[in-house]
DRENFIPA-650775 format. One record per residue (C-alpha): residue in three letters; x, y, z. Coordinates in steps of 0.05 Angstrom, whole numbers, plus 5000, padded with zeros to 4 digits. Each point is the difference from the previous one (the first is absolute). Example, Ala and Ser with C-alpha at 12.3 -4.5 7.8 and 13.67 -1.06 7.14 Angstrom:
<atoms>
atom type->ALA; c1->5246; c2->4910; c3->5156
atom type->SER; c1->5027; c2->5069; c3->4987
</atoms>
This chain:
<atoms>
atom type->UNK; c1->2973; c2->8849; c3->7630
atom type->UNK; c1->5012; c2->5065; c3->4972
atom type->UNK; c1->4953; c2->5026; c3->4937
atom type->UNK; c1->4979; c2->5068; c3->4969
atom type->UNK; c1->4929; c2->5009; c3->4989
atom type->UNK; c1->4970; c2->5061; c3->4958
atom type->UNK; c1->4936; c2->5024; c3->4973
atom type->UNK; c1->4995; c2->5043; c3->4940
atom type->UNK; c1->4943; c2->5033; c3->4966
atom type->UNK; c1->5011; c2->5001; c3->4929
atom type->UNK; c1->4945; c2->5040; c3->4976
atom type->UNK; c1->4996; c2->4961; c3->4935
atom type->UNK; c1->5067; c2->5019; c3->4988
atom type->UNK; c1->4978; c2->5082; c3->4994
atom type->UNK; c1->5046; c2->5038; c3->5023
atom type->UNK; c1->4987; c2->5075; c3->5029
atom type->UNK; c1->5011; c2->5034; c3->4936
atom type->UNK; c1->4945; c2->4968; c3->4968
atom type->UNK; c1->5048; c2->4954; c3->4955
atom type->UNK; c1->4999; c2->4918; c3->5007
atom type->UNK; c1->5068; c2->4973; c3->5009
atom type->UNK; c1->5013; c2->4926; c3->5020
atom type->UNK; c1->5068; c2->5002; c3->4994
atom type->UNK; c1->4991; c2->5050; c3->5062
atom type->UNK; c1->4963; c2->4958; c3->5045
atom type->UNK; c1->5048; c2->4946; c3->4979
atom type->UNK; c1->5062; c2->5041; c3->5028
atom type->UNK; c1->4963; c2->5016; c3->5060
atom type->UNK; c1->4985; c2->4932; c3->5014
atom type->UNK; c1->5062; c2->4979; c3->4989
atom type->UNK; c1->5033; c2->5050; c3->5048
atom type->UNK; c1->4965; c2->4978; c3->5060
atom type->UNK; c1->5028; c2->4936; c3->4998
atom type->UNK; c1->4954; c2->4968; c3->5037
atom type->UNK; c1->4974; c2->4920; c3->5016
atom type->UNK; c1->4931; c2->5011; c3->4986
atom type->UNK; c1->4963; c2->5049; c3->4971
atom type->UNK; c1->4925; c2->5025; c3->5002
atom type->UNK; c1->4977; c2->5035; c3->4933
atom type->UNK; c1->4934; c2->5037; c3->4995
atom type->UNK; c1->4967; c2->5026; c3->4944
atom type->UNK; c1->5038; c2->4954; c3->4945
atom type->UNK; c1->4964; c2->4998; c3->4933
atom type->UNK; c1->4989; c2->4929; c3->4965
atom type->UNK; c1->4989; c2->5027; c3->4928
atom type->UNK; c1->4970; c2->4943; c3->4952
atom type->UNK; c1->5037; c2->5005; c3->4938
atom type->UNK; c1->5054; c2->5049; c3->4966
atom type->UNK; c1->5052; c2->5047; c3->5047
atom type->UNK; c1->5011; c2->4977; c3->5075
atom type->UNK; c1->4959; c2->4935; c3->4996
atom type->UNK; c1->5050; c2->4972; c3->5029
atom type->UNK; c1->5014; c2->5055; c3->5059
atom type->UNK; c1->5011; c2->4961; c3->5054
atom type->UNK; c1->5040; c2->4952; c3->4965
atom type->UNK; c1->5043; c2->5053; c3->4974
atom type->UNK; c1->5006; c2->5036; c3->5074
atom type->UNK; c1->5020; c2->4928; c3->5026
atom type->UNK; c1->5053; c2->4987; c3->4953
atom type->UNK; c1->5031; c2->5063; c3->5003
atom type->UNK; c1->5004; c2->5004; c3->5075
atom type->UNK; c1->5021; c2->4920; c3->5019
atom type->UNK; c1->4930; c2->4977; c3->5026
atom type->UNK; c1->4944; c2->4954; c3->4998
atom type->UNK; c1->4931; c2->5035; c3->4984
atom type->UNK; c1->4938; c2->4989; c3->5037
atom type->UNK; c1->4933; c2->5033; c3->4967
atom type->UNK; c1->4939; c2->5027; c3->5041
atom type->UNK; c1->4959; c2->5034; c3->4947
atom type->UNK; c1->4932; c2->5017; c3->5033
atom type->UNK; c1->4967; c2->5043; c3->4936
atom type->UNK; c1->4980; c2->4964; c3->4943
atom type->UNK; c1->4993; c2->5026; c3->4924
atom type->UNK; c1->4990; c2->4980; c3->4935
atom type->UNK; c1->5073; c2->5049; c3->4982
atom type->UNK; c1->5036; c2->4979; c3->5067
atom type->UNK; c1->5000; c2->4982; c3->5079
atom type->UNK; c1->5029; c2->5043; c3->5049
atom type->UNK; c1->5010; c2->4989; c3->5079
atom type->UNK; c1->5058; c2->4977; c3->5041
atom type->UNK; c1->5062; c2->4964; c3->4996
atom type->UNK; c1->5056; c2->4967; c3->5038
atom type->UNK; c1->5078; c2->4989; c3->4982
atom type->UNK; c1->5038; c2->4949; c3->5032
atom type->UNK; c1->5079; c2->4970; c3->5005
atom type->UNK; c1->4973; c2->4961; c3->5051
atom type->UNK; c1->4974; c2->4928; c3->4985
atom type->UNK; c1->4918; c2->4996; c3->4989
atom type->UNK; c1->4977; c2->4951; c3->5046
atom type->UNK; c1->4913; c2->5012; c3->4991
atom type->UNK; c1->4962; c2->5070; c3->4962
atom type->UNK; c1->4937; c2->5017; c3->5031
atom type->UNK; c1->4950; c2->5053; c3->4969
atom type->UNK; c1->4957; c2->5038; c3->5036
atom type->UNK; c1->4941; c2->5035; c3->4991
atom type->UNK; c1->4987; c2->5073; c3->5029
atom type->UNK; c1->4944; c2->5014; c3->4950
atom type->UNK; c1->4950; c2->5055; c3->5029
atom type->UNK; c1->4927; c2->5010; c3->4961
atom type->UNK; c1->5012; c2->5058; c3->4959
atom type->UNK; c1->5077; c2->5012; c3->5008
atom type->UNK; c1->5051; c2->4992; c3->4957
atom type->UNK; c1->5027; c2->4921; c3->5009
atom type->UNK; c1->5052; c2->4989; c3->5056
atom type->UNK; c1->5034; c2->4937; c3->5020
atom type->UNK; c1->5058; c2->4968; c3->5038
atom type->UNK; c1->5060; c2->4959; c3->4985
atom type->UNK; c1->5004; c2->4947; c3->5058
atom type->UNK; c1->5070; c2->4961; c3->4988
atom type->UNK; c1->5048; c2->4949; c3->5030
atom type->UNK; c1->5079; c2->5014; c3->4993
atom type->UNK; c1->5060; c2->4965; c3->5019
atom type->UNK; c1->5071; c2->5028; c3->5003
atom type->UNK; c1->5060; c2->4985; c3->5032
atom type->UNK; c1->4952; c2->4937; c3->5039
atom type->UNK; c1->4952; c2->5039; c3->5027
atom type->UNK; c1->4932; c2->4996; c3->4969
atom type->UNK; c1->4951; c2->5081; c3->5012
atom type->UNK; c1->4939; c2->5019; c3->4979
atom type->UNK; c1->4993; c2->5069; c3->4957
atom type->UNK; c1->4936; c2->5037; c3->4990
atom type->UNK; c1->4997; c2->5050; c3->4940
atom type->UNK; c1->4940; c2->5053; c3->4991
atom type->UNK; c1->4974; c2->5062; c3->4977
atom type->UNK; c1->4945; c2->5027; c3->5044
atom type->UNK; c1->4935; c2->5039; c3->4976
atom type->UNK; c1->4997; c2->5067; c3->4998
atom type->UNK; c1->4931; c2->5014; c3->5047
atom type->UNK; c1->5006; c2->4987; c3->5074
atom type->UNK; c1->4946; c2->4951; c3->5008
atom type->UNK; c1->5039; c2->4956; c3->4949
atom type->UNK; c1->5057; c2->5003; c3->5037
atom type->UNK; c1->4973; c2->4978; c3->5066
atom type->UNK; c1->4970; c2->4936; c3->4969
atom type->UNK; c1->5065; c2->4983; c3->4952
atom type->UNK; c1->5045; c2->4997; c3->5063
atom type->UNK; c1->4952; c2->4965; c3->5052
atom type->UNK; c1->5001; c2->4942; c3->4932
atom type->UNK; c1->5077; c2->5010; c3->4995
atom type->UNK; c1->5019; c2->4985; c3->5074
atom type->UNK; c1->4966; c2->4937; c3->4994
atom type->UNK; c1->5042; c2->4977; c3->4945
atom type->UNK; c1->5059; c2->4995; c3->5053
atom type->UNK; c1->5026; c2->4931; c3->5016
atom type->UNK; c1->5004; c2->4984; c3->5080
atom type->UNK; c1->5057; c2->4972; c3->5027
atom type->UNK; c1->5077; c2->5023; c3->5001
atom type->UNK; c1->5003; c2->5005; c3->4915
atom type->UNK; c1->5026; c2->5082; c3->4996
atom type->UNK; c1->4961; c2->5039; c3->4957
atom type->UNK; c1->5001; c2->5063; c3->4965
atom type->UNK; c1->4935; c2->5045; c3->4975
atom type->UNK; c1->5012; c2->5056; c3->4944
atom type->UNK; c1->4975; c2->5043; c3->4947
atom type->UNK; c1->4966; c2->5065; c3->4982
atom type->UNK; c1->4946; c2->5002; c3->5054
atom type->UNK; c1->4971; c2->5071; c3->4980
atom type->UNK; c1->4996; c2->5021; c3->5075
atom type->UNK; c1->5016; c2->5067; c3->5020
atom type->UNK; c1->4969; c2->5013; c3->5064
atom type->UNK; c1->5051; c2->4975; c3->5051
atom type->UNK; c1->4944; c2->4996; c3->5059
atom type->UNK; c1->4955; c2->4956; c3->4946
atom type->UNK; c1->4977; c2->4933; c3->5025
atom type->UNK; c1->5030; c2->4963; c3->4946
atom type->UNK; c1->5062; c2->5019; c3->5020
atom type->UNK; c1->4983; c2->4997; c3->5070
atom type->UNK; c1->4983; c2->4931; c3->4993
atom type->UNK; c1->5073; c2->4976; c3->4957
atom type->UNK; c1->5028; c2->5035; c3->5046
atom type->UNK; c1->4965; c2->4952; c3->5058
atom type->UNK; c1->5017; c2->4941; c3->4961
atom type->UNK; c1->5068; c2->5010; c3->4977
atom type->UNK; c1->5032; c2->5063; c3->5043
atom type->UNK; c1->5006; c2->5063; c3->4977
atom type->UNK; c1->5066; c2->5011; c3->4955
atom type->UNK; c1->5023; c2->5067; c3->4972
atom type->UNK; c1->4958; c2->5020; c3->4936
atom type->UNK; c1->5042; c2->5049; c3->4952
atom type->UNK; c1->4958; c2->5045; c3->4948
atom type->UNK; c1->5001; c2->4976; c3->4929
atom type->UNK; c1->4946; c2->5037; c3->4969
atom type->UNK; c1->4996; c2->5054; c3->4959
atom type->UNK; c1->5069; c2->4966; c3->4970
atom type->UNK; c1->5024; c2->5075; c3->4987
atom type->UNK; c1->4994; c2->5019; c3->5067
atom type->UNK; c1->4982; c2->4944; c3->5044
atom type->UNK; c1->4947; c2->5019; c3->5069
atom type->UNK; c1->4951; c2->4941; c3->4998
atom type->UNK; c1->5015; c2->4930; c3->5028
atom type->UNK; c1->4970; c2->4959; c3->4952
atom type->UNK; c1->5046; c2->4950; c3->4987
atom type->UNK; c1->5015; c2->4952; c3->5058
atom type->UNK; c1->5046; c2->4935; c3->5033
atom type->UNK; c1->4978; c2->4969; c3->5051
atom type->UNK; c1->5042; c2->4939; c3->5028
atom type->UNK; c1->4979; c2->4947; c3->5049
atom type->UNK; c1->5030; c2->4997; c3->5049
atom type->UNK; c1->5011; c2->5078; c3->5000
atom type->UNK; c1->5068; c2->4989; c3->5038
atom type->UNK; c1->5029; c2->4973; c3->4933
atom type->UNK; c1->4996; c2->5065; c3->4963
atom type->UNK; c1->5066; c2->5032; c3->4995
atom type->UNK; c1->4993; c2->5054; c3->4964
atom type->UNK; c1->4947; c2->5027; c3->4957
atom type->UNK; c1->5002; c2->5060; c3->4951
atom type->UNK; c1->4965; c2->5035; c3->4941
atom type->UNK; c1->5048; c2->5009; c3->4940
atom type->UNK; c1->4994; c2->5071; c3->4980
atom type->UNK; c1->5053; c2->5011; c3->4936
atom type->UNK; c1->4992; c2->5045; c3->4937
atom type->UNK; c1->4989; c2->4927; c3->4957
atom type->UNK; c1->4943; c2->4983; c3->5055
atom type->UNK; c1->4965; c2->5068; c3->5010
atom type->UNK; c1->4987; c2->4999; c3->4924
atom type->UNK; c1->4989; c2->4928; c3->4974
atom type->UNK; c1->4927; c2->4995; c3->5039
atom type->UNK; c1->4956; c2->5031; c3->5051
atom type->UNK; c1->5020; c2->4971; c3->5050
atom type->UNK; c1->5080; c2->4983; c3->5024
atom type->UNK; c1->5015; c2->4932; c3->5034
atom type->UNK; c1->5006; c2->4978; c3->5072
atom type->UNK; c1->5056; c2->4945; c3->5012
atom type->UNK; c1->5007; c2->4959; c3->5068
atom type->UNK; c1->5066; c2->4964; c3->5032
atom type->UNK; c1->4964; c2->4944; c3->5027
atom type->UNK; c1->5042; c2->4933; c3->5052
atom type->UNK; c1->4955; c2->4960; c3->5013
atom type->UNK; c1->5038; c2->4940; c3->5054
atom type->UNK; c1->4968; c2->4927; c3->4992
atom type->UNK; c1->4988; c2->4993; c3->5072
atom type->UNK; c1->4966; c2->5062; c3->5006
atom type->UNK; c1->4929; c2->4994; c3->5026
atom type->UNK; c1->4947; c2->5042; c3->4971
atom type->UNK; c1->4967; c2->5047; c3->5038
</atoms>
């Protein structure tokens, strides 16, 4: 089974000049063509312009939304999000909440395509160390057992590559490449990640740096050719 997986920090739809553009995020999303998609920072207004955001970003790009808001507000929510051409089998959310840090959860979900049922994780990762370390010791327990392929992504907010967050994904699910996608202008940071299990099923993986994409957010996407075989054990 061959899919396209991508993760994309919108940044509320504000672009790098300052200005907020949907119809930019749109086109980007649109352009990476992908199977599933991980969103982060989406805004859930409650009434009046972009209420309907996700709805809108769903229709005009062919797929199925998933929300993960994890801040609540009298004006709004705000968090994560997933989109989907593949068929929703179960939704799962997650909390990642630390005391005294902003909100952060998961989005734990079943897919089927093509007859072959994965599981997709979708996060955004706190920004202090400490928070990190606990959100991905509770992520890699969300993983099913068995031969079921699976796929981890999101904006994970690590930078340091000899961390032990990432020394620990890296244990778990192999250690793929990791393109910079932040600052969007001129991308140094790994921030936003893919990681496939089992890592032999990634094919390609790549962060998409165009002139649309280095100004529609802060942050530019990172797409993943991923084949997954049915027999395949994990591991």
């Amino acid at each position: 089974m061959n899919i396209v997986l991508a993760s994309y920090n919108i940044h509320r739809c504000i672009g790098m000049d300052g200005r907020y553009d949907i119809e930019r995020v749109i086109e980007v999303i649109r352009g990476l063509d992908a199977d599933v998609i991980a969103l982060q920072e989406v805004g859930f207004p409650r009434g009046g312009p972009g209420a309907d955001l996700l709805d809108l970003i769903a229709h005009e790009t062919g797929t199925t939304p998933i929300a993960g808001p994890t801040l609540y507000a009298e004006t709004g929510h705000y968090g994560n999000a997933l989109l989907t051409r593949a068929e929703i089998l179960a939704v799962r959310r997650f909390n990642l909440a630390q005391t005294g840090r902003e909100p952060r959860g998961a989005l734990d979900v079943d897919l089927a395509c093509k007859g072959m049922r994965f599981q997709v994780v979708a996060t955004h990762l706190g920004l202090a160390p400490f928070e990190r370390r606990n959100q991905i010791r509770r992520l890699l327990t969300l993983f099913h057992g068995g031969g079921s392929p699976a796929a981890l992504l999101g904006d994970f907010n690590e930078w340091l590559p000899w961390g032990r967050p990432l020394r620990w994904m890296h244990r778990f699910f192999g250690r793929p490449p990791a393109p910079a996608t932040f600052p969007a202008i001129f991308p140094v940071l790994s921030l936003d990640r893919v990681w496939v299990h089992p890592l032999r099923a990634l094919r390609a993986i790549e962060a998409i740096k165009t002139r649309l994409t280095c100004q529609a957010s802060d942050h530019v996407p990172v797409r993943a050719r991923v084949e997954w075989m049915e027999e395949g054990p994990r591991g």
